[in-house]
Backbone bond lengths (Angstrom), bond angles and torsions (degrees), N, CA, C in turn:
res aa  C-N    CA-C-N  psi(-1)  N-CA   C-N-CA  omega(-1)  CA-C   N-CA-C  phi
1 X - - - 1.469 - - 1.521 111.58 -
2 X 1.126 123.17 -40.89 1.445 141.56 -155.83 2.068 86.31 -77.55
3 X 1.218 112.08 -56.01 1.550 115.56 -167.97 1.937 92.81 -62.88
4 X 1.389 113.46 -65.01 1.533 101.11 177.87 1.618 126.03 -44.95
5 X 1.198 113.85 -7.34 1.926 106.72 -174.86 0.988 102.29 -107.76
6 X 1.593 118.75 -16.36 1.814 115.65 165.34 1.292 108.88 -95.92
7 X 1.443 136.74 9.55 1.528 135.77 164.33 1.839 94.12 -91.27
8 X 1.109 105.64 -28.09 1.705 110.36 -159.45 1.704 98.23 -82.18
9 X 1.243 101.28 -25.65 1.536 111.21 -159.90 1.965 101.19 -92.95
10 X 1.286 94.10 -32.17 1.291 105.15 179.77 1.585 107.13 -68.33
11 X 1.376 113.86 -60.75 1.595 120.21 -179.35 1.678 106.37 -53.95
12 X 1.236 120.54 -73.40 1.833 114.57 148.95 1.952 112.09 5.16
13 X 1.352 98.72 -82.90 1.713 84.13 -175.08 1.630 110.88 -67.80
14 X 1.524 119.03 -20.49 1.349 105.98 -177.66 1.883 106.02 -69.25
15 X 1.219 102.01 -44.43 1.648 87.49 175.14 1.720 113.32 -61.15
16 X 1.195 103.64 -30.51 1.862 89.02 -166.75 1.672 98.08 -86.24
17 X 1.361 119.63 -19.25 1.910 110.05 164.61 1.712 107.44 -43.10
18 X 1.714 99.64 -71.72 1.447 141.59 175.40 2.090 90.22 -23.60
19 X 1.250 108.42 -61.68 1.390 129.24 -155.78 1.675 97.74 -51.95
20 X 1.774 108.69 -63.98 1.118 137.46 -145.62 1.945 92.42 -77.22
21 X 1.574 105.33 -39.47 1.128 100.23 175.13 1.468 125.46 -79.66
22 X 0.987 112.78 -5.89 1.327 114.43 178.41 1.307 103.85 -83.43
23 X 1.562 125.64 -38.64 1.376 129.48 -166.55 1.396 94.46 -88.81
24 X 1.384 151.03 31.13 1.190 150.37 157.70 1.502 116.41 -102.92
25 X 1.707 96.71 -47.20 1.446 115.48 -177.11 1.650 113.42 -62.45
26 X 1.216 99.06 -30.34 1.960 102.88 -167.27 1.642 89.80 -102.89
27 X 1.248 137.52 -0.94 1.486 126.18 166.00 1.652 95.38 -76.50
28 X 1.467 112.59 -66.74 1.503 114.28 -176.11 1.166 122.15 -57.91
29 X 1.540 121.94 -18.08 1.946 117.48 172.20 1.619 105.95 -98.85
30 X 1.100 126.65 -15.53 1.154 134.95 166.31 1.479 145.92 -85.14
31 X 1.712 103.26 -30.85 1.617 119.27 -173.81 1.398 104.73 -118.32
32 X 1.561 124.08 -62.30 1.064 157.67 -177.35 1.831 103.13 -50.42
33 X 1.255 94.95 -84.11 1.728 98.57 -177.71 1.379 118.09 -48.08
34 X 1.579 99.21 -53.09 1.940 91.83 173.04 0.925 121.67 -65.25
35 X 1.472 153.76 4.61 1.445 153.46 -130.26 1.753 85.58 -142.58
36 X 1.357 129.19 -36.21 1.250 148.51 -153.14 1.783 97.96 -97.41
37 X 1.178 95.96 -49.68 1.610 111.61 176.70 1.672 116.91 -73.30
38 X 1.217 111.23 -15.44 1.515 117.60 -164.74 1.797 83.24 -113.23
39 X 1.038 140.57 -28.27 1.381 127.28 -171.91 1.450 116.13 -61.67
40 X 1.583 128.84 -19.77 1.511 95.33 -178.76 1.672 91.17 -115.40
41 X 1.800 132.20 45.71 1.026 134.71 120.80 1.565 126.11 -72.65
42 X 1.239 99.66 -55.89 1.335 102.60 164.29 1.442 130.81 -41.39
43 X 1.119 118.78 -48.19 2.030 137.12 -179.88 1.755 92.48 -57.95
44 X 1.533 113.07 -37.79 1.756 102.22 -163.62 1.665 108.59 -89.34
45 X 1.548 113.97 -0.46 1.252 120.11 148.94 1.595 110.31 -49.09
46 X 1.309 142.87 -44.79 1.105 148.97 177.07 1.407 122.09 -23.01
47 X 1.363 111.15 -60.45 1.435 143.10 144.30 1.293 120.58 -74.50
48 X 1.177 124.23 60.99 1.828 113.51 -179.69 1.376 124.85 -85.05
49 X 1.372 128.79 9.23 1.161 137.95 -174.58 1.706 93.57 -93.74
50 X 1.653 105.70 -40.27 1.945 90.46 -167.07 1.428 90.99 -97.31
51 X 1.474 139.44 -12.57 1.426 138.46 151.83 1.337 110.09 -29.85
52 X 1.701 118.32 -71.01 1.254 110.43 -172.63 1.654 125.77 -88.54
53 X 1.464 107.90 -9.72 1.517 95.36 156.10 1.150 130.38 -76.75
54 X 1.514 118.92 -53.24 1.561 128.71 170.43 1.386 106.31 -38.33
55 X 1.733 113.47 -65.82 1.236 109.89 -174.01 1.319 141.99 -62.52
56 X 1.067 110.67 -10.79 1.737 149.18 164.26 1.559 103.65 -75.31
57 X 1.801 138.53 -53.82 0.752 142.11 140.00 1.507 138.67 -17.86
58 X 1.411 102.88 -38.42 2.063 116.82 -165.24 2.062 90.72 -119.67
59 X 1.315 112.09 -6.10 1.199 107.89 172.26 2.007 103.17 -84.34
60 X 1.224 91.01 -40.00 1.967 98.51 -159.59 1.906 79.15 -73.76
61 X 1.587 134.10 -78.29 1.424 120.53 174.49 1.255 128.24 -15.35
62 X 1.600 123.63 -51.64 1.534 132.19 -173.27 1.597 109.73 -67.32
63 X 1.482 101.85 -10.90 1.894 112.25 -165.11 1.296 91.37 -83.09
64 X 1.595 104.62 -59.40 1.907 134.55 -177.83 2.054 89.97 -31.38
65 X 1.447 110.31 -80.07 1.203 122.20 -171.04 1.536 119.87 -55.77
66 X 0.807 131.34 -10.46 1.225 152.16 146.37 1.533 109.33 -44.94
67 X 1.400 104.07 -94.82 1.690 117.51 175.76 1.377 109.14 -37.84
68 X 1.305 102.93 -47.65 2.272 100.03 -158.98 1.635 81.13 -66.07
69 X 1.188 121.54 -30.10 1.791 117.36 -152.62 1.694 101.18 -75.93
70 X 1.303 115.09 -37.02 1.450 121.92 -172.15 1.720 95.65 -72.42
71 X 1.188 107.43 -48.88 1.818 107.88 -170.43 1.690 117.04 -69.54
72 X 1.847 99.40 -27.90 1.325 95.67 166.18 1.347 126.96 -76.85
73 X 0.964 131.42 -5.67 1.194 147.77 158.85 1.498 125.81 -68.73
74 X 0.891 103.47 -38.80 2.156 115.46 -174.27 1.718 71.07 -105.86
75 X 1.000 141.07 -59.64 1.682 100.05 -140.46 2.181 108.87 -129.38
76 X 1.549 89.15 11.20 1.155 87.44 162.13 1.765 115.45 102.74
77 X 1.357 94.82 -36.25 1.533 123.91 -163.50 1.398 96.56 -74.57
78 X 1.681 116.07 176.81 1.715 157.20 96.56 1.802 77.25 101.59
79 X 1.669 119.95 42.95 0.993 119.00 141.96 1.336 134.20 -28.19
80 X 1.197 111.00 -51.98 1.158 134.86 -177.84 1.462 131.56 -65.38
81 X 1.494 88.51 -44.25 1.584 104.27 171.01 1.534 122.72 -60.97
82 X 1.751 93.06 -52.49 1.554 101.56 161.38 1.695 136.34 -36.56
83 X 1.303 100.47 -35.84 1.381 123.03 -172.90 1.058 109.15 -72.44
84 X 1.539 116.55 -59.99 1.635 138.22 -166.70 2.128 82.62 -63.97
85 X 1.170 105.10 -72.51 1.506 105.94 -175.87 1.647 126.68 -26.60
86 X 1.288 85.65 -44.55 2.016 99.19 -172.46 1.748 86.70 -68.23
87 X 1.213 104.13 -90.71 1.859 113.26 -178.44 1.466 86.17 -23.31
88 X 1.194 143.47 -100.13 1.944 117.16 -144.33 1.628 92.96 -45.18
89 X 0.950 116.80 -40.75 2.162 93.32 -157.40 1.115 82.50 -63.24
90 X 1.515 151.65 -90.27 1.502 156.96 -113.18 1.790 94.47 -69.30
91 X 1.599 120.29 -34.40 1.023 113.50 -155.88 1.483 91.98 -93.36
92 X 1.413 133.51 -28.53 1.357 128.72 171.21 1.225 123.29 -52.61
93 X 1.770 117.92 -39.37 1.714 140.10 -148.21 1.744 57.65 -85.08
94 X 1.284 125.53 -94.44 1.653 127.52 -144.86 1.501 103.28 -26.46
95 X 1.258 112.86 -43.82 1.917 93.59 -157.47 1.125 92.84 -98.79
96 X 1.807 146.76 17.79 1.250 133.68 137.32 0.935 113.62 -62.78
97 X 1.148 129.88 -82.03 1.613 134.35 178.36 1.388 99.17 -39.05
98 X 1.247 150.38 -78.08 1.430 158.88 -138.54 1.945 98.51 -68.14
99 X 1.125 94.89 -47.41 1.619 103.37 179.10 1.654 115.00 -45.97
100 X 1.948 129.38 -52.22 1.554 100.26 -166.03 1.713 90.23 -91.04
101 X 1.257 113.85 19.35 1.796 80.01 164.67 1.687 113.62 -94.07
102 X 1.677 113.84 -17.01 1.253 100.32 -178.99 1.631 106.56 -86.27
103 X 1.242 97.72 2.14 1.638 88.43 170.02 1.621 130.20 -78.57
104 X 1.631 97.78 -34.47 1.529 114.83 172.56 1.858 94.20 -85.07
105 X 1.101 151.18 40.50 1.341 137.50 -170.42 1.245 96.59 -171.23
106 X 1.855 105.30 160.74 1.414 122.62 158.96 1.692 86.25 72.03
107 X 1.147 111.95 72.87 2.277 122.48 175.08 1.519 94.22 -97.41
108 X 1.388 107.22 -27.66 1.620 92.33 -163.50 1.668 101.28 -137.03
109 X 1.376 124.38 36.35 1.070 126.65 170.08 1.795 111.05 -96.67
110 X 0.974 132.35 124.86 1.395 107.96 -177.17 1.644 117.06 -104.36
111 X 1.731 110.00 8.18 1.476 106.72 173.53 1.401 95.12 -80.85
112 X 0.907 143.75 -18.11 1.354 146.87 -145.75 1.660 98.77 -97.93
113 X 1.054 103.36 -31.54 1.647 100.54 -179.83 1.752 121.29 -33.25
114 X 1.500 116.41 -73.97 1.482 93.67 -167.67 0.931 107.94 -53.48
115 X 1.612 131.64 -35.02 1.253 126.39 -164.63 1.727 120.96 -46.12
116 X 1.685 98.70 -54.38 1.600 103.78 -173.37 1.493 96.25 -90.60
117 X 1.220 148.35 22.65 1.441 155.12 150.64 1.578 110.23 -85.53
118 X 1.217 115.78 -33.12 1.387 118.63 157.29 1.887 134.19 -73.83
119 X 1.501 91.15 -17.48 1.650 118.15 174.61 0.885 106.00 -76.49
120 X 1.638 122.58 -47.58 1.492 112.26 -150.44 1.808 85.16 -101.03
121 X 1.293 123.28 -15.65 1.126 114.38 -163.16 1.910 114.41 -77.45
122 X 0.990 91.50 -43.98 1.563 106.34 162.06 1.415 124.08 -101.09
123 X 1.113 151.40 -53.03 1.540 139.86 143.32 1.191 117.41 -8.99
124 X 1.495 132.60 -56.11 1.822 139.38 -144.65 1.461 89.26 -122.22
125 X 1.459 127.82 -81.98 1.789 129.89 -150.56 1.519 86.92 -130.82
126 X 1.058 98.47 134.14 1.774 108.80 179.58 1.478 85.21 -93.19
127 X 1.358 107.52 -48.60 1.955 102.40 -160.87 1.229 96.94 -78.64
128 X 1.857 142.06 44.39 1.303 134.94 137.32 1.958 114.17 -91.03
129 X 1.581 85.85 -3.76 1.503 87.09 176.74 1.059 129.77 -46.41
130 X 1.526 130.65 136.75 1.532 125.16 -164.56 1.524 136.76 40.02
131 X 1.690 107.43 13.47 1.761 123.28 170.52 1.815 93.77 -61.61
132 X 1.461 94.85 -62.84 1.956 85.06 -143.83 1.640 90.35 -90.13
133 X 1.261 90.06 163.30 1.853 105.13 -175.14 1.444 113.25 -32.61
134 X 1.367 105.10 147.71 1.310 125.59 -170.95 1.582 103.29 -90.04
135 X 1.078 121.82 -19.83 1.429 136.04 173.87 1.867 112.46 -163.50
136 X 1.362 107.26 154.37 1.623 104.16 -175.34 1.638 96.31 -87.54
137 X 1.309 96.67 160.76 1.478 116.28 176.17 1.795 108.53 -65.89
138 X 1.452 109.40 118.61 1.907 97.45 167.63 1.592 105.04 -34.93
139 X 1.093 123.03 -58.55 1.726 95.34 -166.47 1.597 102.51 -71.24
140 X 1.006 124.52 134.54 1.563 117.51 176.21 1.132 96.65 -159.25
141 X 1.759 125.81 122.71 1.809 125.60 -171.50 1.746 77.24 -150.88
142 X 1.438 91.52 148.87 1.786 112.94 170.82 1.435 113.23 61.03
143 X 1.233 107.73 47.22 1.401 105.83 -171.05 1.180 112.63 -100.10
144 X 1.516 129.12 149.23 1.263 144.73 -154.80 1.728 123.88 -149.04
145 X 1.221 128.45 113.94 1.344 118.31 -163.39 1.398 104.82 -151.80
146 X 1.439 102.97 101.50 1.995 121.37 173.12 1.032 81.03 -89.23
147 X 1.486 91.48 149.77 1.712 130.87 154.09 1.158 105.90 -133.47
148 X 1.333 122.24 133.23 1.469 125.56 -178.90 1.634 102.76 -105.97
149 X 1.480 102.61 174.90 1.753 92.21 -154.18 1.636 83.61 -126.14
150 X 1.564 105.76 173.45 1.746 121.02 -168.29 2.056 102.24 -77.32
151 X 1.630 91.92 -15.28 1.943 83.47 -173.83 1.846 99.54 -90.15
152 X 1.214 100.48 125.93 1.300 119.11 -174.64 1.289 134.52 165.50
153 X 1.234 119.45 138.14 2.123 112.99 -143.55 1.625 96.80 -68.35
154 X 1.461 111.30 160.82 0.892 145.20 -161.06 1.646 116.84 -38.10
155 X 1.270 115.88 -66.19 1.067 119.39 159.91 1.562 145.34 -83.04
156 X 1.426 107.23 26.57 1.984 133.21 146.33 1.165 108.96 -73.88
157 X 1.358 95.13 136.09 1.583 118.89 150.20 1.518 146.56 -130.17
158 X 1.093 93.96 117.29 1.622 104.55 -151.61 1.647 123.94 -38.82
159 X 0.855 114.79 148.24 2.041 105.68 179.49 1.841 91.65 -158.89
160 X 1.908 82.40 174.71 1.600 88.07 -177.50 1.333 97.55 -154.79
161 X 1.268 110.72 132.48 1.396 139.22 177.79 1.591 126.15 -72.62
162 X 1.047 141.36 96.33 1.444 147.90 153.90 1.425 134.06 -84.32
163 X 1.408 145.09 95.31 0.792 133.63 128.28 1.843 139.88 -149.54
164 X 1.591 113.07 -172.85 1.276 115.93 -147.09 1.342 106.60 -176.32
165 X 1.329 112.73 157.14 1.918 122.90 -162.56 1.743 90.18 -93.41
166 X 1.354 106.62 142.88 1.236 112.22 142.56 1.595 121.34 -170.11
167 X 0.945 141.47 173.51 1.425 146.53 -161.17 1.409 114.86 -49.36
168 X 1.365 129.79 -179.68 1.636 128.41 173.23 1.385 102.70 -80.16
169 X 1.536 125.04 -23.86 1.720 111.30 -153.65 1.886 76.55 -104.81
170 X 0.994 139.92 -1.49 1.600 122.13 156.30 1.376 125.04 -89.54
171 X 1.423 105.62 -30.76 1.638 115.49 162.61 1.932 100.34 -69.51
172 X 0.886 158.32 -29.18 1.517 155.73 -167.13 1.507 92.17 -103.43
173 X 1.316 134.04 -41.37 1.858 104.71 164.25 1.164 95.57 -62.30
174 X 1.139 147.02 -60.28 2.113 139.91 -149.05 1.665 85.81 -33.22
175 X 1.551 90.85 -62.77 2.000 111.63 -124.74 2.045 90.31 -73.35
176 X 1.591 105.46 -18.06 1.611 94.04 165.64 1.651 113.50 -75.62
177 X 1.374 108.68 -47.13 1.452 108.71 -174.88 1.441 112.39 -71.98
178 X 1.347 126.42 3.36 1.704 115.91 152.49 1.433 104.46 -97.93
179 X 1.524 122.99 -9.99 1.752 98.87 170.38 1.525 111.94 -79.65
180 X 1.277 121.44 -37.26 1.413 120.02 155.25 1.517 127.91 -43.05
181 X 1.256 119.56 -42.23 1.449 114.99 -168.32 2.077 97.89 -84.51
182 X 1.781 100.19 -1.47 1.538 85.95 -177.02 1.218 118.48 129.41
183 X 1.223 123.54 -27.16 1.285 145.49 -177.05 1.837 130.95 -47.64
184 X 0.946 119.84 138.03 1.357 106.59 -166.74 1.669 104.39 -150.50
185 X 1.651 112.11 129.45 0.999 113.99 -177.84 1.595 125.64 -96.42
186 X 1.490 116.51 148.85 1.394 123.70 -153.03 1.931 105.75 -113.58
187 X 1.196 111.64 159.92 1.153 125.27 -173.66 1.324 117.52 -140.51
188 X 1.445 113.82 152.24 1.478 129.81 -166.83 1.592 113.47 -112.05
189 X 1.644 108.43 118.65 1.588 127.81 -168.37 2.148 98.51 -32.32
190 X 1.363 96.83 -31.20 1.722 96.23 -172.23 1.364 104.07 -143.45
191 X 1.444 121.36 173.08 1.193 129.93 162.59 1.692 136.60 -84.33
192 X 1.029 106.97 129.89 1.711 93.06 -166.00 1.333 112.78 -29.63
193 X 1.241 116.44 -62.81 1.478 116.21 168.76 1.150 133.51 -18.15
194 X 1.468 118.98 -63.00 1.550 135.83 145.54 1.701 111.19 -27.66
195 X 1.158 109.11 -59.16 1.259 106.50 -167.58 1.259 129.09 -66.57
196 X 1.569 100.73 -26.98 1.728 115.28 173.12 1.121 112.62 -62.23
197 X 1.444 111.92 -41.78 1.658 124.54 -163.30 1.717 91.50 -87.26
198 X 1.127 130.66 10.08 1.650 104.95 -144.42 2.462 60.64 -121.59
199 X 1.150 112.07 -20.95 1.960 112.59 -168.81 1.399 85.01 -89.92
200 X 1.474 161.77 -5.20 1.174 142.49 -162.53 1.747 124.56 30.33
201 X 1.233 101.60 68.58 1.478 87.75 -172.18 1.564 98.96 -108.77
202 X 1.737 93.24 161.14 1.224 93.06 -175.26 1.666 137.70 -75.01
203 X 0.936 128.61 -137.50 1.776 102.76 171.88 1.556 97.90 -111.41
204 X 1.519 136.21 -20.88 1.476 130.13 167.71 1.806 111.17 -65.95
205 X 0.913 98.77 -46.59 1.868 105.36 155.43 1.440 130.47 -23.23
206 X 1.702 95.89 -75.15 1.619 129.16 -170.96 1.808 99.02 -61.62
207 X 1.418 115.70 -21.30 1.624 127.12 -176.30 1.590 122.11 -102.69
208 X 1.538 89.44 14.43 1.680 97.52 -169.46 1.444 93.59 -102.86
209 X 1.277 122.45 108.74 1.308 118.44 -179.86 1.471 116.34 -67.57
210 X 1.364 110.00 -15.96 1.958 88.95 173.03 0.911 102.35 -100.23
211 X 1.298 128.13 -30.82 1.496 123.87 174.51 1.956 112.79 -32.12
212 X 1.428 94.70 -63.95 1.460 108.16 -164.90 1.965 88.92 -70.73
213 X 0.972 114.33 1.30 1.929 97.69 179.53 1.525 106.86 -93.56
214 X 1.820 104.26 -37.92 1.353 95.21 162.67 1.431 143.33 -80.47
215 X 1.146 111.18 17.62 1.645 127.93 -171.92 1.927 90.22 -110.35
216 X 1.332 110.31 -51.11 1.488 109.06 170.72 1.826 117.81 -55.37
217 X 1.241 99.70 -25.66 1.534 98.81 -169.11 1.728 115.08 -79.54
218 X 1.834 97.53 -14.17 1.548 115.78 -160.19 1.490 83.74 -104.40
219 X 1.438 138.43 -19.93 1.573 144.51 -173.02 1.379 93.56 -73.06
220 X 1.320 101.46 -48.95 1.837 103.42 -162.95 1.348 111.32 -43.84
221 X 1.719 97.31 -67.39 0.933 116.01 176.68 1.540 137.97 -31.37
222 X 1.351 113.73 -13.90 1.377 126.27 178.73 1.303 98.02 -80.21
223 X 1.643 116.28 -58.42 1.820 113.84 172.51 1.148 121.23 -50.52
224 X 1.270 122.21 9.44 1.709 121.35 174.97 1.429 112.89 78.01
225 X 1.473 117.74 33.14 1.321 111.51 179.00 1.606 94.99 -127.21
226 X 1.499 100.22 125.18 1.432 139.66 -145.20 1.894 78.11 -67.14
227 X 1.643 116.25 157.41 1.433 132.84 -179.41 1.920 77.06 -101.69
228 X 0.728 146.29 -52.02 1.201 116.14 -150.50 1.506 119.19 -79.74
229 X 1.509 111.03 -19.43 1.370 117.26 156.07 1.769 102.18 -61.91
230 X 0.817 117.43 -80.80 1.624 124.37 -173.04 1.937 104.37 -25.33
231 X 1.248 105.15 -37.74 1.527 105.06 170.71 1.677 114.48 -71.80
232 X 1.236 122.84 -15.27 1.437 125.94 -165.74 1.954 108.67 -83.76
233 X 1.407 88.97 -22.09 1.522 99.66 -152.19 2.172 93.56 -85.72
234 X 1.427 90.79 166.83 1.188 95.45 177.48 1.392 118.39 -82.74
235 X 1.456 122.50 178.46 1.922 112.15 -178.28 1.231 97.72 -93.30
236 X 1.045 136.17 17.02 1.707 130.55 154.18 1.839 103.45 -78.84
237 X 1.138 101.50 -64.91 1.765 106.18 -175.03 1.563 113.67 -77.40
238 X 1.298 107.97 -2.22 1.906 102.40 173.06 1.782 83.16 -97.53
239 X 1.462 144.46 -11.27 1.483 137.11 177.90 1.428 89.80 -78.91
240 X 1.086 138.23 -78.69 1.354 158.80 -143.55 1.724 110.95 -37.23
241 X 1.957 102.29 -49.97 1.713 118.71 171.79 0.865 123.06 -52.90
242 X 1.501 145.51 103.80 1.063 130.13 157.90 1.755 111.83 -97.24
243 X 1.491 109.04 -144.30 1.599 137.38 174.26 1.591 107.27 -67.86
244 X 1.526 124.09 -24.48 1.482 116.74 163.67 0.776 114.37 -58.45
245 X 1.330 146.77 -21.62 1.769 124.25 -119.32 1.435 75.22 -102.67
246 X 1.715 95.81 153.76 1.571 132.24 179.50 1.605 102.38 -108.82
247 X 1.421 124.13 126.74 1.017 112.33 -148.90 1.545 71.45 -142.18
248 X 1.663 130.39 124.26 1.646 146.37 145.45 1.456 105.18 -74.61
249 X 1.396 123.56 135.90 0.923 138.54 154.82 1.871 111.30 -114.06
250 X 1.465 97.26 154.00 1.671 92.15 164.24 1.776 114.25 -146.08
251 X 1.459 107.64 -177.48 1.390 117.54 -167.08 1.931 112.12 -46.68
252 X 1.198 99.77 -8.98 1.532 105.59 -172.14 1.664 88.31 -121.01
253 X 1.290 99.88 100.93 1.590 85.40 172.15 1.460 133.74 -88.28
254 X 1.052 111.37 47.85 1.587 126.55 -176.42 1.594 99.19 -117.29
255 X 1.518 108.10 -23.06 1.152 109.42 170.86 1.983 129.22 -86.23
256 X 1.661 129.42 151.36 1.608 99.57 -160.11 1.217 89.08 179.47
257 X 1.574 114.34 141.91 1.828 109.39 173.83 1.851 79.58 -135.83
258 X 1.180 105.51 149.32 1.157 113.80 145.30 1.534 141.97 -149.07
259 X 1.329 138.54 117.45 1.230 153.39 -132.46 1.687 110.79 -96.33
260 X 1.382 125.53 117.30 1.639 107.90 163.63 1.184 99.86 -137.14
261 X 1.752 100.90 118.44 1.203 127.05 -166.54 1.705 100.91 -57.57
262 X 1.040 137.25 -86.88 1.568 157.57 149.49 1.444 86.12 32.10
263 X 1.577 134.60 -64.31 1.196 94.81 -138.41 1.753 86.35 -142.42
264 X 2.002 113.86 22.68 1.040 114.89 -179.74 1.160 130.15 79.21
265 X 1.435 132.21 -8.51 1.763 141.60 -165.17 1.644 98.21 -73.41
266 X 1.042 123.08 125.43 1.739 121.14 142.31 1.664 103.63 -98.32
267 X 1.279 97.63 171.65 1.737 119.63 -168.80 1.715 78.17 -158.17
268 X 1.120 96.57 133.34 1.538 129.19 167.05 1.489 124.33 -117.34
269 X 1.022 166.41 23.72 1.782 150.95 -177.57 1.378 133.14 -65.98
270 X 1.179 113.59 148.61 1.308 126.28 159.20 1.256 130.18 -174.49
């Protein structure tokens, strides 16, 4: 008896090894792998505007290549077609996938600009189309350019950040090509100045440098220049704003450039 309950006992853990491995194996071919396999579909949600054209695009080609491929075969023919067909799908699949990484990437590259201005412009907000510069100014130093992407909870909305130093005669092309596109500049009930004096603060106060950044950041804000841009920027260019700044607004107000001559900064959003 004693030898049968340790043969019985033995077979016992071989099924529950047997058991445990099986319930490991069908988590990882089942949950794990597809979840792994579906992730860089998922990531090109990021960009879903050039997701569903491109990909809509390399779907209708792959059909094309298909057909020319069956006919070149039986009848010799539409070589060509096939060819031309394959190259658009392969070249579509690339700039889906290839598209949300240059959107999250390349902040401070500036060859890269139209490129990810064209990403975020069609991928993310179509209606940022043709807002931010059509080309950067030759002088262009400290330049900076978020694009925010389409994955993000429910109630976000996406925008993208531009800016960078450059001369007065590149800030005076901007500030014409937003009076053309519509643009209209805004003003503040007082002057910062006024306003400091108007909070009474004391002189250990008036020397608190964040103190005085957040009283500037709530000033801005009266000129219509959005706090959440003002949060994007670095503490060099949230120093830089003062009571000059020329601030465009337009009919979409998510959209906004604003200019301070003094010390060269543009700010771009939308």
């Amino acid at each position: 008896m004693t030898e049968i309950n340790v043969t019985n006992e033995i077979n016992e853990n071989k099924k529950l090894k047997k058991s445990t491995l099986f319930l490991i194996l069908f988590f990882i071919s089942n949950i794990i792998f597809p979840c792994w396999a579906l992730l860089p579909l998922i990531v090109t949600f990021a960009t879903f505007g050039i997701t569903f054209i491109f990909g809509f695009i390399a779907f209708i080609a792959l059909v094309f290549a298909i057909v020319f491929h069956r006919k070149y075969k039986s009848k010799g023919k539409f070589k060509i077609g096939f060819t031309v067909s394959t190259i658009v799908s392969i070249c579509c699949v690339f700039i889906v996938f290839v598209s949300p990484w240059i959107c999250i990437n390349f902040e401070k590259n500036k060859l890269i600009y139209p490129i990810k201005k064209s990403v975020y412009s069609i991928g993310v907000r179509l209606d940022s189309v043709g807002h931010f510069p059509f080309l950067l100014p030759k002088e262009c130093e400290n330049y900076h350019f978020r694009t925010e992407t389409c994955i993000h909870h429910p109630d976000y909305t996406e925008c993208a950040y531009l800016s960078f130093y450059t001369n007065n005669d590149g800030i005076a092309k901007l500030e014409e090509k937003c009076r053309e596109k519509g643009g209209y500049t805004t003003e503040a009930e007082m002057t910062y100045s006024e306003y400091i004096a108007d909070l009474e603060f004391t002189e250990s106060e008036l020397n608190d440098k964040e103190l005085m950044l957040s009283y500037k950041r709530k000033y801005l804000e009266s000129l219509k220049f959005s706090l959440y841009v003002f949060d994007h920027l670095n503490k060099e260019k949230q120093n830089e704003l003062d009571e000059n700044l020329v601030v465009y607004r337009f009919k979409n107000k998510r959209h906004g450039y604003a200019f301070d001559y003094d010390s060269g900064l543009v700010v771009v959003w939308g």
